[in-house]
mmCIF file of the N, C-alpha and C atoms, coordinates in Angstrom:
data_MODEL
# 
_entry.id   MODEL 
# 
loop_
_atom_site.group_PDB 
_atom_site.id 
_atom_site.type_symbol 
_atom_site.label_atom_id 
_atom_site.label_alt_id 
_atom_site.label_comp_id 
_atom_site.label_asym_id 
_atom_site.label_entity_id 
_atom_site.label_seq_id 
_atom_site.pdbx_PDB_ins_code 
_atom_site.Cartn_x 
_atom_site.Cartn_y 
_atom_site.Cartn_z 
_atom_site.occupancy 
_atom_site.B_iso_or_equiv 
_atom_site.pdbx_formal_charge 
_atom_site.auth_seq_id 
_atom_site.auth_comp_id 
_atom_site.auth_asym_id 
_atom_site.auth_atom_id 
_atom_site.pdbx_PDB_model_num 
ATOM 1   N N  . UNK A 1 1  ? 0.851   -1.190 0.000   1.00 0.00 ? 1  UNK A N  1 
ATOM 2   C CA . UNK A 1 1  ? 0.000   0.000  0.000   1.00 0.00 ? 1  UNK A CA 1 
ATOM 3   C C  . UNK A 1 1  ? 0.890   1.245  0.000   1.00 0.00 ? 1  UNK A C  1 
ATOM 4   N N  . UNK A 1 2  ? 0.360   2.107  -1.066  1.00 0.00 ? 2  UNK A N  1 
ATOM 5   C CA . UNK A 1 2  ? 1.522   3.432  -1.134  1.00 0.00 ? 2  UNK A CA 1 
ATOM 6   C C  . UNK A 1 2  ? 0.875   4.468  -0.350  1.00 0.00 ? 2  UNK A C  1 
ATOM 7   N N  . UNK A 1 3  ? 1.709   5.505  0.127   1.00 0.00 ? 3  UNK A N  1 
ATOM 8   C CA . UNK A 1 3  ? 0.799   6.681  1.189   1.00 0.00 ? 3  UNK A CA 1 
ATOM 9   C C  . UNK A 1 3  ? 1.426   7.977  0.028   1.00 0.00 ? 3  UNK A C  1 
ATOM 10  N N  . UNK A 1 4  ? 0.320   8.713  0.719   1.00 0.00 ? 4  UNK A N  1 
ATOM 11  C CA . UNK A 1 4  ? 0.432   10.423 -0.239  1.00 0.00 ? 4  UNK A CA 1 
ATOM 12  C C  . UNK A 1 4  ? 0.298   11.089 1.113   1.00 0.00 ? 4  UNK A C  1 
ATOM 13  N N  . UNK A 1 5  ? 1.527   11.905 1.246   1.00 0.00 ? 5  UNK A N  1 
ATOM 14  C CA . UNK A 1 5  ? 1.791   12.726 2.271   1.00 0.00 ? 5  UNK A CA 1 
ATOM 15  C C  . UNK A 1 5  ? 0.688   13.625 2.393   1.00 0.00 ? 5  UNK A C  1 
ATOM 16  N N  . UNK A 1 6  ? -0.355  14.281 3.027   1.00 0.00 ? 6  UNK A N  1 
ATOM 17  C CA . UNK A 1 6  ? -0.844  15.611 2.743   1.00 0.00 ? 6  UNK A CA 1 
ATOM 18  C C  . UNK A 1 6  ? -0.070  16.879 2.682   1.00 0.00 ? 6  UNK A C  1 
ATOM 19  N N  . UNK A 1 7  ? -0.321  17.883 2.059   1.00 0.00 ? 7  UNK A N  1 
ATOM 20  C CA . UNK A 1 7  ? 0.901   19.378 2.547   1.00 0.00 ? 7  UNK A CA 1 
ATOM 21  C C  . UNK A 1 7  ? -0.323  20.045 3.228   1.00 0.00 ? 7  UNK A C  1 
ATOM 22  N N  . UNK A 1 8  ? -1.828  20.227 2.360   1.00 0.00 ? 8  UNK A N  1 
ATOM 23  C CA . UNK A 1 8  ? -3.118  20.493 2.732   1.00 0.00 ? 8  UNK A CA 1 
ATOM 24  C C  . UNK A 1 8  ? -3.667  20.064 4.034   1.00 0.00 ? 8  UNK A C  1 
ATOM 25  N N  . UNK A 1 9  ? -5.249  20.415 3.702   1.00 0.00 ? 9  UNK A N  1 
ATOM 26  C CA . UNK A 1 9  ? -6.032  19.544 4.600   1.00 0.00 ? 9  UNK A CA 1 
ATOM 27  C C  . UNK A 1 9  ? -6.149  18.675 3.858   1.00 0.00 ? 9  UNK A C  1 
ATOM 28  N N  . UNK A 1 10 ? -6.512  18.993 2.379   1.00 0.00 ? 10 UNK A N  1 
ATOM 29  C CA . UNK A 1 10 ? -7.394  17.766 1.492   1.00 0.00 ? 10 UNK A CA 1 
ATOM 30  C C  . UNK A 1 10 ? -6.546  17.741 0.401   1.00 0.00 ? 10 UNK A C  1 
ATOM 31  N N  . UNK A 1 11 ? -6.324  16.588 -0.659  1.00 0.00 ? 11 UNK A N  1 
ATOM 32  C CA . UNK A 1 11 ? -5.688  16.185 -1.799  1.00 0.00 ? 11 UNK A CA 1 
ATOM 33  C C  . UNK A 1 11 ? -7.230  15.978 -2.724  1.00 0.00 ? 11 UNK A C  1 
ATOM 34  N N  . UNK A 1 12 ? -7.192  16.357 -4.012  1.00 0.00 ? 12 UNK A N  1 
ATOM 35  C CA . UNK A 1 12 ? -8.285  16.033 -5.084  1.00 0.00 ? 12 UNK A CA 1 
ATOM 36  C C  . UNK A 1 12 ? -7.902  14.725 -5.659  1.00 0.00 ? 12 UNK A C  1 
ATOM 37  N N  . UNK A 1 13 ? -8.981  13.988 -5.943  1.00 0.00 ? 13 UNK A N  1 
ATOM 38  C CA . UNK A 1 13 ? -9.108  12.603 -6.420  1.00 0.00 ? 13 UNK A CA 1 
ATOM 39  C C  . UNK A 1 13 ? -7.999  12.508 -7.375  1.00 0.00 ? 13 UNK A C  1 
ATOM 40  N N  . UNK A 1 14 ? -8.178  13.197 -8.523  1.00 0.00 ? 14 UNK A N  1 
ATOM 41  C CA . UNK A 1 14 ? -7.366  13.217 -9.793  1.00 0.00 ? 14 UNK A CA 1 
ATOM 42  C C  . UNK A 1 14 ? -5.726  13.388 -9.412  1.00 0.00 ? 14 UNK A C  1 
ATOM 43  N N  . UNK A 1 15 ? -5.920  14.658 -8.854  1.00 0.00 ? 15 UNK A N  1 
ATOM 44  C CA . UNK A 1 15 ? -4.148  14.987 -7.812  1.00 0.00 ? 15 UNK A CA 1 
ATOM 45  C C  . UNK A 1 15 ? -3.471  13.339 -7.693  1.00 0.00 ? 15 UNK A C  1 
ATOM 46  N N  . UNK A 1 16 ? -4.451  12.586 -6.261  1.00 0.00 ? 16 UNK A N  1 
ATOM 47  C CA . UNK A 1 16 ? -3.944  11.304 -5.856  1.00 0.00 ? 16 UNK A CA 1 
ATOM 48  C C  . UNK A 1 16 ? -3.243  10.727 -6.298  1.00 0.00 ? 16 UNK A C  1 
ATOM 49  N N  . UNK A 1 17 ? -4.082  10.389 -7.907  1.00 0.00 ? 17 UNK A N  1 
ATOM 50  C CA . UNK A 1 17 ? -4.238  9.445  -8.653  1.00 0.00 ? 17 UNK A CA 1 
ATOM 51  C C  . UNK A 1 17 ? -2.295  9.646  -9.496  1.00 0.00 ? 17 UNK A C  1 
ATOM 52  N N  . UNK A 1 18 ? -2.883  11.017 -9.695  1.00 0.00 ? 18 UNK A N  1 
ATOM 53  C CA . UNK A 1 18 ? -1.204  10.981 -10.609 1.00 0.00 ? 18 UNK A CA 1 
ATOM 54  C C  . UNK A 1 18 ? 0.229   11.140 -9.148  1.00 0.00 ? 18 UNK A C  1 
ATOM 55  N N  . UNK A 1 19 ? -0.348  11.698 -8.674  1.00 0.00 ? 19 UNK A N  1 
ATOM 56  C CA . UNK A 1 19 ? 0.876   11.759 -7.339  1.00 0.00 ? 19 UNK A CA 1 
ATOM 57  C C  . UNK A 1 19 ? 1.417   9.908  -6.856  1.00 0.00 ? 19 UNK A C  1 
ATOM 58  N N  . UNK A 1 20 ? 0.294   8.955  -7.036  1.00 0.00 ? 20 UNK A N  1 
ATOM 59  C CA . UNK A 1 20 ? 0.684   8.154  -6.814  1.00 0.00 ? 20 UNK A CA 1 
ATOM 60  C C  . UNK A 1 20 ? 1.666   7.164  -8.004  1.00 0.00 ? 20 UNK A C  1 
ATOM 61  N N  . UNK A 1 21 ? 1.595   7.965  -9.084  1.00 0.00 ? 21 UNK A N  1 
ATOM 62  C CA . UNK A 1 21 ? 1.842   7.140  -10.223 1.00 0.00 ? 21 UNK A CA 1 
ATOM 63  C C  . UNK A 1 21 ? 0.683   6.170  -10.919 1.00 0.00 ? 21 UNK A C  1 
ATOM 64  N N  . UNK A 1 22 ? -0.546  6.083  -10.666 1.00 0.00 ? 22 UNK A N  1 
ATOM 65  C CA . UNK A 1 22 ? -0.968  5.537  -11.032 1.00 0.00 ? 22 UNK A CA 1 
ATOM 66  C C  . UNK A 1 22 ? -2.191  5.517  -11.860 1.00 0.00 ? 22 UNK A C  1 
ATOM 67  N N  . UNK A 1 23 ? -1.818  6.941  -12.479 1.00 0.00 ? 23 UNK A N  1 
ATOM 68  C CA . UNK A 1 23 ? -2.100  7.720  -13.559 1.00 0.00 ? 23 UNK A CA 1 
ATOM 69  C C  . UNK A 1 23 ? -1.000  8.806  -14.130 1.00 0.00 ? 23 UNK A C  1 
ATOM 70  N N  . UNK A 1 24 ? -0.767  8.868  -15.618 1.00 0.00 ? 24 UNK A N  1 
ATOM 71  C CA . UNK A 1 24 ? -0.143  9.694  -16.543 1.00 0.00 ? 24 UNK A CA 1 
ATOM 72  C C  . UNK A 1 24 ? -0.547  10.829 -16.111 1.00 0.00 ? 24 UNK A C  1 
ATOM 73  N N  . UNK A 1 25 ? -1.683  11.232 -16.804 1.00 0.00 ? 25 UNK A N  1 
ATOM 74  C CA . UNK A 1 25 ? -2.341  12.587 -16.921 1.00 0.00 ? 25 UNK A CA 1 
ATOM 75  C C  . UNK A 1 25 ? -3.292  12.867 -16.192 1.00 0.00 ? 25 UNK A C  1 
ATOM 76  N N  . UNK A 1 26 ? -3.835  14.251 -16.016 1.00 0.00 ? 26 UNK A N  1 
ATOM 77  C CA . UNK A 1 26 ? -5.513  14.217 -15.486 1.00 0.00 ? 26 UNK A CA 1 
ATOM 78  C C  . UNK A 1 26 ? -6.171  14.062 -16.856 1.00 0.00 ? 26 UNK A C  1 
ATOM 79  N N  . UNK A 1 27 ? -5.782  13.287 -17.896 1.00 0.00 ? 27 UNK A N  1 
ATOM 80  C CA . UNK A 1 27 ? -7.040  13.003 -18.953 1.00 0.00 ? 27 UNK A CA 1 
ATOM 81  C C  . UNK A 1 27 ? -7.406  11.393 -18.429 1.00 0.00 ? 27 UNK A C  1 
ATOM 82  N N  . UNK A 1 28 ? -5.616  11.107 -17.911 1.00 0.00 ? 28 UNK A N  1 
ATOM 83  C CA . UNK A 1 28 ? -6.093  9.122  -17.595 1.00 0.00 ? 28 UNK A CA 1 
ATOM 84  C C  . UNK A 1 28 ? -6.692  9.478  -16.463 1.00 0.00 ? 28 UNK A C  1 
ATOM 85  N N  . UNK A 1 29 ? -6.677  10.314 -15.122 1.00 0.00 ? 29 UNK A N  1 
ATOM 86  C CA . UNK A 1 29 ? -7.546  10.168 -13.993 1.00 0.00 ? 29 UNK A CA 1 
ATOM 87  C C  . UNK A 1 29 ? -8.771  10.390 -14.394 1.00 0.00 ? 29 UNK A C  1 
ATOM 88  N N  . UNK A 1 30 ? -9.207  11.845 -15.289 1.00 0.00 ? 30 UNK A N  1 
ATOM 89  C CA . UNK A 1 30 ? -10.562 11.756 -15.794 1.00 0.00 ? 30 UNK A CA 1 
ATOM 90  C C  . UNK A 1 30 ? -11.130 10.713 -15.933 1.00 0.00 ? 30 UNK A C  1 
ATOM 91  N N  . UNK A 1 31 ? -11.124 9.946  -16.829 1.00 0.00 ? 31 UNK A N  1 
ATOM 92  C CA . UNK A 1 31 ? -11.553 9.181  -17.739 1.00 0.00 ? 31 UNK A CA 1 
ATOM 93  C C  . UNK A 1 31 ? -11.593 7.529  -16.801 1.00 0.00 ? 31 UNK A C  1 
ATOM 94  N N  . UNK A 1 32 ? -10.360 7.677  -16.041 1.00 0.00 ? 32 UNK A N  1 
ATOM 95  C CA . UNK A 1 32 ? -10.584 6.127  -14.827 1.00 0.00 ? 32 UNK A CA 1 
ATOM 96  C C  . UNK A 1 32 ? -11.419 6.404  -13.971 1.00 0.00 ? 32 UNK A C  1 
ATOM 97  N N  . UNK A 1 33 ? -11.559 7.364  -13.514 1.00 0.00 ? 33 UNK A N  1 
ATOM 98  C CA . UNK A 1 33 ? -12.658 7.935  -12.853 1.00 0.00 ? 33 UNK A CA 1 
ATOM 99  C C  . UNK A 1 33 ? -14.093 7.950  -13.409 1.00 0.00 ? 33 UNK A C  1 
ATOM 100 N N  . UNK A 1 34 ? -14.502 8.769  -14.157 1.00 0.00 ? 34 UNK A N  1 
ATOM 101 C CA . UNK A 1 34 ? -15.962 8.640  -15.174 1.00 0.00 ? 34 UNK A CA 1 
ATOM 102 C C  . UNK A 1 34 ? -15.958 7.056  -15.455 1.00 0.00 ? 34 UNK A C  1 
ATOM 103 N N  . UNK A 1 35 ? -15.334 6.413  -15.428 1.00 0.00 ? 35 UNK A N  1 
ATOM 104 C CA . UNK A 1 35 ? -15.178 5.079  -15.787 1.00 0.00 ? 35 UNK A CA 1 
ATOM 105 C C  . UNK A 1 35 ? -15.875 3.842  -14.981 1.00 0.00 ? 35 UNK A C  1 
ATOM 106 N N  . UNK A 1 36 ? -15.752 5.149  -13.603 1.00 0.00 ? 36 UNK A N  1 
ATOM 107 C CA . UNK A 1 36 ? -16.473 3.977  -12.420 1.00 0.00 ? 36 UNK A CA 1 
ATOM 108 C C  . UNK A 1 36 ? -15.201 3.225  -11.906 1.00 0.00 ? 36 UNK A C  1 
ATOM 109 N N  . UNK A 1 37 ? -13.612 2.820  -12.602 1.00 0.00 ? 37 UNK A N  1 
ATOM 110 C CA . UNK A 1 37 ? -12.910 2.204  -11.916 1.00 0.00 ? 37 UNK A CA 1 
ATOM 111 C C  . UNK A 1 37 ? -12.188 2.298  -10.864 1.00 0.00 ? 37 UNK A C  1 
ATOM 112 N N  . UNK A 1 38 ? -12.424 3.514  -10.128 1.00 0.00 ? 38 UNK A N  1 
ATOM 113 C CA . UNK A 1 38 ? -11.728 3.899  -8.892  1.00 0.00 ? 38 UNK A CA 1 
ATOM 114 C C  . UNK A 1 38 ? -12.640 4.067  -7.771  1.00 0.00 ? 38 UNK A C  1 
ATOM 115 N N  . UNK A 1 39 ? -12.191 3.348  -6.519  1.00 0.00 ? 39 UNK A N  1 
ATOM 116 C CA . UNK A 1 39 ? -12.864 3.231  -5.879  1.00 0.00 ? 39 UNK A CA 1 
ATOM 117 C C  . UNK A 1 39 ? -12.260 4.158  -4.282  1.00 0.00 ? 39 UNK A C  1 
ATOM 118 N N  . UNK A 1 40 ? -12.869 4.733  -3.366  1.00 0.00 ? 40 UNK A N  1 
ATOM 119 C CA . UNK A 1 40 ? -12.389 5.758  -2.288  1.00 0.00 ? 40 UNK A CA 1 
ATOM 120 C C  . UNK A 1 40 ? -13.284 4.882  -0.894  1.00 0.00 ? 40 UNK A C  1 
ATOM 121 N N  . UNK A 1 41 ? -12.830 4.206  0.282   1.00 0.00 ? 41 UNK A N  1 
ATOM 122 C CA . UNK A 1 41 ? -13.036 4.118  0.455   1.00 0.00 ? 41 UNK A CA 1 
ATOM 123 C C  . UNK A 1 41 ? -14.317 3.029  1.128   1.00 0.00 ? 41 UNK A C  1 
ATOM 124 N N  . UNK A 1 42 ? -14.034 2.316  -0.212  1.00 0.00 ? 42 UNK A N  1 
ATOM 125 C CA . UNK A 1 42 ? -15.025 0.859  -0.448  1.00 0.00 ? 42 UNK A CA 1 
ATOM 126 C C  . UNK A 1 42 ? -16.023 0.975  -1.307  1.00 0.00 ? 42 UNK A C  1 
ATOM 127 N N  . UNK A 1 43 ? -16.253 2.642  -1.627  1.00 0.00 ? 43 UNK A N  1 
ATOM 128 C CA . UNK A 1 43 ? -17.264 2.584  -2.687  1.00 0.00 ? 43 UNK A CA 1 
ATOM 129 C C  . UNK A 1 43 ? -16.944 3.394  -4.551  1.00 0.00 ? 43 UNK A C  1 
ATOM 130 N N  . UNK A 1 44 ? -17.071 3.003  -5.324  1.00 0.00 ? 44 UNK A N  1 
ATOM 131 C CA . UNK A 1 44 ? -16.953 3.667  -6.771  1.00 0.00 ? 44 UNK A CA 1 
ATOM 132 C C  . UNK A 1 44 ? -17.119 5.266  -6.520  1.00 0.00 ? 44 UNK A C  1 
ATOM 133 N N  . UNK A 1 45 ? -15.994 5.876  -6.697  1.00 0.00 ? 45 UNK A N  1 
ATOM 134 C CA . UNK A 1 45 ? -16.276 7.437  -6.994  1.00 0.00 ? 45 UNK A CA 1 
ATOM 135 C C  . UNK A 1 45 ? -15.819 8.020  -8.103  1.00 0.00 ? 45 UNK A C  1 
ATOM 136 N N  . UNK A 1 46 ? -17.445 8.281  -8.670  1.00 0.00 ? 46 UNK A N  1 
ATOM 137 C CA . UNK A 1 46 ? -17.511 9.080  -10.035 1.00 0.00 ? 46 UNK A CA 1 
ATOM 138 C C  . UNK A 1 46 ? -17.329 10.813 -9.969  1.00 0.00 ? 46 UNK A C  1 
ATOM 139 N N  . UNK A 1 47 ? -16.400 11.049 -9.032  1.00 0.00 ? 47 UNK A N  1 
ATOM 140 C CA . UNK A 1 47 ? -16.051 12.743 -8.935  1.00 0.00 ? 47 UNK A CA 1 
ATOM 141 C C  . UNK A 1 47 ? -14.588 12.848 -9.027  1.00 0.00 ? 47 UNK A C  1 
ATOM 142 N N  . UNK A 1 48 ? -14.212 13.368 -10.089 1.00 0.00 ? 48 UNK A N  1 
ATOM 143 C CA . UNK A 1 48 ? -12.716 13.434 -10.079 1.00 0.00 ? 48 UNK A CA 1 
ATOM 144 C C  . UNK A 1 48 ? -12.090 14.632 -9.023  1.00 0.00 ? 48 UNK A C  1 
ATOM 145 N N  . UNK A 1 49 ? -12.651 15.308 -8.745  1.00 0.00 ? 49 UNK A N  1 
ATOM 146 C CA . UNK A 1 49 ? -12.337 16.591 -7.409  1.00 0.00 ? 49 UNK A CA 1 
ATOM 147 C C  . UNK A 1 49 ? -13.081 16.323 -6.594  1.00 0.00 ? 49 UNK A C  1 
ATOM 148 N N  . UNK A 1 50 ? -13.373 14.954 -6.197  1.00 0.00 ? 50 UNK A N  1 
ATOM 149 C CA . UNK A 1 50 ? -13.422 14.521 -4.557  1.00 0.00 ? 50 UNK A CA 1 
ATOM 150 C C  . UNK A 1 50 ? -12.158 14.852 -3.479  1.00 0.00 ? 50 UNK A C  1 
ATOM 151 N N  . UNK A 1 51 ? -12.718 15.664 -2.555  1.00 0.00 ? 51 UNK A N  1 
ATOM 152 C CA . UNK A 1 51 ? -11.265 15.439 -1.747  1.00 0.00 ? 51 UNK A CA 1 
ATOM 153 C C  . UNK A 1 51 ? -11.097 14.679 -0.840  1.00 0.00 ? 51 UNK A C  1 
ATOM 154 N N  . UNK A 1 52 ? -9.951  14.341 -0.661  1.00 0.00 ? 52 UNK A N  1 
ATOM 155 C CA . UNK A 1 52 ? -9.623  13.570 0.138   1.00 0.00 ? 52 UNK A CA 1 
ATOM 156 C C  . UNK A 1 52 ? -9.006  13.753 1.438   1.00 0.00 ? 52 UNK A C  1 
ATOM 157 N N  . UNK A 1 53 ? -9.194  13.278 2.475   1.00 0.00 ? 53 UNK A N  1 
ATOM 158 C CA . UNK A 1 53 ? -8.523  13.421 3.926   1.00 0.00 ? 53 UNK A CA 1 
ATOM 159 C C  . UNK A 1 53 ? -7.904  12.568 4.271   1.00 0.00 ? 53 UNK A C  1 
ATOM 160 N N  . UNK A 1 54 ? -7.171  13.083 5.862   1.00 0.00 ? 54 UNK A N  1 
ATOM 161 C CA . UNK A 1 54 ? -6.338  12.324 6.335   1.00 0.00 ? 54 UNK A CA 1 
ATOM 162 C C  . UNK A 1 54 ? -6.932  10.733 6.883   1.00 0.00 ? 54 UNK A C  1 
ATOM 163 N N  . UNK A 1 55 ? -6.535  9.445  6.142   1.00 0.00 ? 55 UNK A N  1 
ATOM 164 C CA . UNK A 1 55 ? -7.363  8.170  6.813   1.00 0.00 ? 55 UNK A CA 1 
ATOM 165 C C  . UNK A 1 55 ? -7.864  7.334  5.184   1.00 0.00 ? 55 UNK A C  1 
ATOM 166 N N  . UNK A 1 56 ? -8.124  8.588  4.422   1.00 0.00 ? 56 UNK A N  1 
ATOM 167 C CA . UNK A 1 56 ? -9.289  7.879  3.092   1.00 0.00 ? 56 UNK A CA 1 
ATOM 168 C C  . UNK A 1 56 ? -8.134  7.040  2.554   1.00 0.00 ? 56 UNK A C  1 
ATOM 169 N N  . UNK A 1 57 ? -9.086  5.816  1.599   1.00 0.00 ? 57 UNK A N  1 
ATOM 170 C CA . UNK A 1 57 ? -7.773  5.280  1.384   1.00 0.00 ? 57 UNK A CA 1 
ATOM 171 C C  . UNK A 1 57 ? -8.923  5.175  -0.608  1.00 0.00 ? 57 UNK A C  1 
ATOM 172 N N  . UNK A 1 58 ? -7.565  5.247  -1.633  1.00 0.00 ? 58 UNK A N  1 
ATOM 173 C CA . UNK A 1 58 ? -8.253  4.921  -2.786  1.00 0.00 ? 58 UNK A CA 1 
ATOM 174 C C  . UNK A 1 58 ? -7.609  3.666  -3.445  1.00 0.00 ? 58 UNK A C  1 
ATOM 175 N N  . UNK A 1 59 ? -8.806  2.774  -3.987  1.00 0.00 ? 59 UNK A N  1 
ATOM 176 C CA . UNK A 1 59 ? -8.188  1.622  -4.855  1.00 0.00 ? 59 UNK A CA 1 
ATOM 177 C C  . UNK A 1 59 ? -8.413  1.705  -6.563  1.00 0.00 ? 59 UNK A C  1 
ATOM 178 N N  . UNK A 1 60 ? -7.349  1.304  -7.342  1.00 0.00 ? 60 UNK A N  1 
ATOM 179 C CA . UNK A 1 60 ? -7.249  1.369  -8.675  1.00 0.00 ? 60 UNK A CA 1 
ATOM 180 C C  . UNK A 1 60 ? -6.248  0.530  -8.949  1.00 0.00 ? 60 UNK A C  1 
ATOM 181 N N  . UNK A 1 61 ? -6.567  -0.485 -10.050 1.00 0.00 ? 61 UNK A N  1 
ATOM 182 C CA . UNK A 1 61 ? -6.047  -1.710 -10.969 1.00 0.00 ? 61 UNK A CA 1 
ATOM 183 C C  . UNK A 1 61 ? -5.343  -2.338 -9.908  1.00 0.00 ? 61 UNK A C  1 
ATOM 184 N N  . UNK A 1 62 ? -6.207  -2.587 -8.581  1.00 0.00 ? 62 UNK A N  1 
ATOM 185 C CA . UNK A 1 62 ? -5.405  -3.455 -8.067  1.00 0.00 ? 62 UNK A CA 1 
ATOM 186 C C  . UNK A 1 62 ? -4.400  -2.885 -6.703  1.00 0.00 ? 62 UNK A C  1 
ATOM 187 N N  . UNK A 1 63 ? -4.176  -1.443 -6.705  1.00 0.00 ? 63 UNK A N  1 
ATOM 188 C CA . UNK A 1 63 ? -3.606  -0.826 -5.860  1.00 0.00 ? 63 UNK A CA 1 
ATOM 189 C C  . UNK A 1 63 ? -4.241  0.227  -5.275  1.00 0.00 ? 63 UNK A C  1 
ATOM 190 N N  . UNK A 1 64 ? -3.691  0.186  -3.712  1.00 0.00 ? 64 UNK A N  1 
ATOM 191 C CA . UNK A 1 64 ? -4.308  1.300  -3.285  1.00 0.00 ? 64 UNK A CA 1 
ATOM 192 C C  . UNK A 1 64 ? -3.879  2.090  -2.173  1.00 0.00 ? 64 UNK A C  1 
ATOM 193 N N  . UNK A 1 65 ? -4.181  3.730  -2.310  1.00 0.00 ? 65 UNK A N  1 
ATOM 194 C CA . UNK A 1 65 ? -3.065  4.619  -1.496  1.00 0.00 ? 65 UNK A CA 1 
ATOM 195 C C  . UNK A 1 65 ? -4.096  4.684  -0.376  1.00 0.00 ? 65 UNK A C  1 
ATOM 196 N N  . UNK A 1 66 ? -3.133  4.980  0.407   1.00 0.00 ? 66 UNK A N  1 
ATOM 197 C CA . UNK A 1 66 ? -3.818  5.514  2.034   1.00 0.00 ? 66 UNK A CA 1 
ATOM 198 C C  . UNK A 1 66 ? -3.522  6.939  1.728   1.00 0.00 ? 66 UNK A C  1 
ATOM 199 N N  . UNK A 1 67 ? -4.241  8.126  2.756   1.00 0.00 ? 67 UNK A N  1 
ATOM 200 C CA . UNK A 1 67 ? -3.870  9.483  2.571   1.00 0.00 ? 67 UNK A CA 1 
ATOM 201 C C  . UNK A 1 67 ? -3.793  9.536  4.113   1.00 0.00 ? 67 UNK A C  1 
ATOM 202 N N  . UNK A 1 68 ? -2.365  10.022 3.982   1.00 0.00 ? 68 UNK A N  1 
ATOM 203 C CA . UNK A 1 68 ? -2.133  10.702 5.533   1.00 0.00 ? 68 UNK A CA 1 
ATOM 204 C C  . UNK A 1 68 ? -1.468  11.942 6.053   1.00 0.00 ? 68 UNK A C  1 
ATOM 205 N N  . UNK A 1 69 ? -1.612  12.209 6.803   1.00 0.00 ? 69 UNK A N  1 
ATOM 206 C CA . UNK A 1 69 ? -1.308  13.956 7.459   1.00 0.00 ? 69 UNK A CA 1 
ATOM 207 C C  . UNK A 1 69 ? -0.148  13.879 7.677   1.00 0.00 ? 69 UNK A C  1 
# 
C-alpha cells in the first residue's frame, strides 16, 4: 500500500491518482474515474475533485493509497 503525504487539509481525487503514479495525466484520472474504476473508500467514486482526507484510502487496478497527514 503506497501513502500520499498531505501538505493540505485535502488532496483532489485526480491529484492522488497521478501523485501516486498511477495515472499519466488528469485526462487518464478523468476518464478512470468517469469510468467507475476507482474506488475511495469501499465505494466507486464518479467525482474526479473529490477530496480527500487524512485516513481515506483509494483503490485502482489493483492498488491502493492511504492518505495521511
Amino acid at each position: 500500500m503506497e501513502t500520499i503525504k498531505l501538505r493540505d487539509e485535502y488532496i483532489k481525487l485526480g491529484q492522488a491518482l497521478k501523485a501516486a503514479g498511477l495515472c499519466e495525466s488528469g485526462v487518464d484520472a478523468k476518464f478512470a474515474v468517469q469510468d467507475g474504476l476507482v474506488q475511495v473508500n469501499g465505494g466507486v467514486e464518479l467525482q474526479r475533485g473529490k477530496k480527500l482526507y487524512d485516513g481515506d484510502e483509494v483503490s485502482f487496478e489493483g492498488e491502493t493509497i492511504k492518505i495521511i497527514k
